[in-house]
Steps between C-alpha positions, in 0.01 A plus 500: 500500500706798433723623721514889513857665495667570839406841465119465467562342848563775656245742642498835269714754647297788687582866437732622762351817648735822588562528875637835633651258778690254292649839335631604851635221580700421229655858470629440820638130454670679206627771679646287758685298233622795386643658848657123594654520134673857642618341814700202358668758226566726777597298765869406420579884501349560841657195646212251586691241264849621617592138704804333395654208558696466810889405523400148594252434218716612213795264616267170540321587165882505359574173714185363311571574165841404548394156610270448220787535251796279698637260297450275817084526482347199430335570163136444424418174327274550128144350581346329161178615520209432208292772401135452422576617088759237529266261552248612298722484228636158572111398496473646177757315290405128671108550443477391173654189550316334714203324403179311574519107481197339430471155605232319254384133565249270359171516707126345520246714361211376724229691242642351184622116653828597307896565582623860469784715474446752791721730750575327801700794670752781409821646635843709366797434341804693394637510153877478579645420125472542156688282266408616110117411471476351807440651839539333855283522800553401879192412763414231750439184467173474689371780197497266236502175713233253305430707195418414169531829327736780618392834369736873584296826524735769375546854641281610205201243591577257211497165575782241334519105559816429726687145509625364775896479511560310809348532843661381864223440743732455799611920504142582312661674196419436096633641184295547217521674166333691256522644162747772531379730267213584754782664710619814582644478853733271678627495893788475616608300809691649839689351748237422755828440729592833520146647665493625798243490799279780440609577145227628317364249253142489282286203389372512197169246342164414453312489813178346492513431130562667219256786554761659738828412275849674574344574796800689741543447855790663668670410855854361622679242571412362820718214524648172322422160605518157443086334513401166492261461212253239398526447083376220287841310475555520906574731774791758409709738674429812304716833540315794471446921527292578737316830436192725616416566158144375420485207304193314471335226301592518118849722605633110486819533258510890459803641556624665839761824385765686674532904418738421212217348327623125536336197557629358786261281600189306396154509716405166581316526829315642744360441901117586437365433857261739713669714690838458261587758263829608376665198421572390162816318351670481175766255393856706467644545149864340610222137541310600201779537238659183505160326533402675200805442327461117484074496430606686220813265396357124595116646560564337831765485791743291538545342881618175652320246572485204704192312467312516847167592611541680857280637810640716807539264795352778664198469368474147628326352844802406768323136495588536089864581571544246793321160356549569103788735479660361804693822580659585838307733680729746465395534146258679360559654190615369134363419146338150578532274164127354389591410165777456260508490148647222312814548359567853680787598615352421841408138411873469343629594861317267685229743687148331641155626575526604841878634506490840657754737347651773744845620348638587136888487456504570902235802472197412709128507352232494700237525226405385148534853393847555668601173306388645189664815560831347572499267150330784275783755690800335575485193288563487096383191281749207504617584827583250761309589811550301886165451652426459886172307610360324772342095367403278818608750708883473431694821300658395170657695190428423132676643226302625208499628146317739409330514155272676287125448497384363168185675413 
């Protein structure tokens, strides 16, 4: 169906007929313009304008302006403020580097009783480096979590195989690489420390899938907290940017800029319940970095290890912690031992099934994740660590060295 122009919308204009009263009328507005134009140039001379100040108003104007240029007045504080072409021209030099992520695995074909390759879900990523032919990208974990085949959709629509560098499960991010020469534009990482509640920031991805790529949401930052999230290697404690800017399915692993056209963090999640909007996260650059830094060095991180399979006392029954655990009543929290590996660290020190672990080096956890925390955090490989538990409801410390885990 064609649509006709705006114009053709419009009702033809009528012929305007000639009225003797219109004519009157508007000789007489004019004339009246006229004789109030007469007035104001007259008036000064004939003294309708002639007020001026009185003695009192001249000498507080003069206190006023004065006052405004004391040395002793407090002087007004420069506001950083981001314009919208700011923005818009942050958006414009980080666009091209982020990408889709296309997460291919190896699925039944029901019609032709075979196994093929086929796309199990997409997301973002960020190209962050190029090193001669090779290029670098960043994204989450949970993008590329099970594939077979890793494939990058440029900001030109081609499509290049990516490898997998490294990926850490426990803060959901990956590094992957591609053939550099596909490459044009790299980001650049800020310091996510230095933003500021309400500082204006942008999210940039592929919403819904690759139909909508580069998509650009803009809002601010709403806050920074610390969520407990569930991954595939264990509950975490994961820092993030909270934000109003839209991000929704497929915006996994874009990038979330400031107006200086940084990355300063990476989208990783979102709240998607009725009634909840608003509310999406991204994992700060100053967290990013170093994780990065290490996928791309060992193609894995690095962190102590002791050798124990845990669950949160809290979790448990009170008839659990009485009769098996045989805590005092007064406790109710811990990381309750239900296995240990053989020749752990753990099994070296002497823990059992059923010790309940409540302190680190004197710091309390009440947890599994705040005992992870501590030894990923505060603890380096080799160290020796002091251990507080609960075993037959008696408090003991074991001393403990941590190690590497052997993959």
């Amino acid at each position: 169906m064609n649509i006709p122009p705006y114009e053709q919308l419009l009702p033809p204009e009528q012929p305007r007929k000639k009225s003797r009263f219109f004519s009157w009328v508007a000789a007489s507005i004019i004339g009246a313009v006229i004789g109030s134009g007469i007035t104001l140039y007259a008036a000064p001379m004939i003294g309708l304008h002639s007020h001026s100040p009185s003695t009192e108003e001249t000498k507080d104007t003069k206190e006023m302006k004065e006052t405004n240029t004391s040395k002793e007045a407090l002087p007004l504080q420069p506001t950083k403020s981001t314009s919208n072409n700011d923005m818009v021209a942050a958006i414009e030099n980080v666009t091209d580097a982020v990408v889709g992520v296309v997460n291919i695995q190896k699925q039944a074909d029901f019609f032709s009783d075979s196994v093929q390759d086929q796309e199990a879900g997409t997301g973002s990523g960020v190209i962050f480096k190029k090193d001669g032919n090779t290029a670098y990208i960043v994204t989450n974990n949970h993008v590329i979590e099970g594939a077979n085949k890793v494939e990058v959709s440029l900001a030109d629509g081609k499509r290049v195989k990516a490898e997998i560098v490294g990926v850490d499960p426990l803060t959901d991010l990956a590094v992957l690489k591609i053939d550099g020469s596909h490459v044009k534009k790299v980001a650049v990482f800020g310091d996510s420390s230095k933003l500021r509640i309400g500082e204006q920031v942008a999210a940039i991805g592929n919403p819904l899938g690759l139909d909508l790529s580069r998509t650009v949401t803009e809002g601010i930052v709403s806050g920074k907290r610390t969520m407990s999230v569930s991954t595939s290697a264990g509950e975490w404690e994961l820092n993030v940017i909270q934000t109003d800017a839209a991000i929704n399915p497929g915006n996994s692993g874009g990038a979330l800029i400031n107006s200086a056209g940084q990355v300063v963090g990476i989208n990783s999640l979102k709240i998607s319940q009725t009634g909840v909007e608003g509310l999406g996260f991204a994992i700060p650059s100053e967290d990013v970095k170093p994780i990065v830094e290490q996928l791309m060095q060992y193609g894995k991180i690095k962190r102590p290890y002791i050798g124990v399979q845990l669950v949160d006392v809290a979790d448990l029954s009170d008839s659990v912690r009485k009769e098996q655990l045989h805590l005092p009543s007064g406790v109710a929290t811990g990381a309750a031992v239900t296995a240990v590996e053989p020749f752990s660290p753990a099994a070296d020190a002497g823990i059992q099934t059923k010790d309940v672990i409540v302190a680190v080096n004197g710091e309390k956890v009440d947890s599994v994740a705040a005992l992870r925390k501590y030894l990923y955090t505060k603890t380096k490989i080799g160290e020796r660590v002091q251990i507080e538990l609960w075993r037959d409801g008696r408090k003991k410390t074991v001393s403990l060295q941590l190690s590497e885990r052997s993959q």
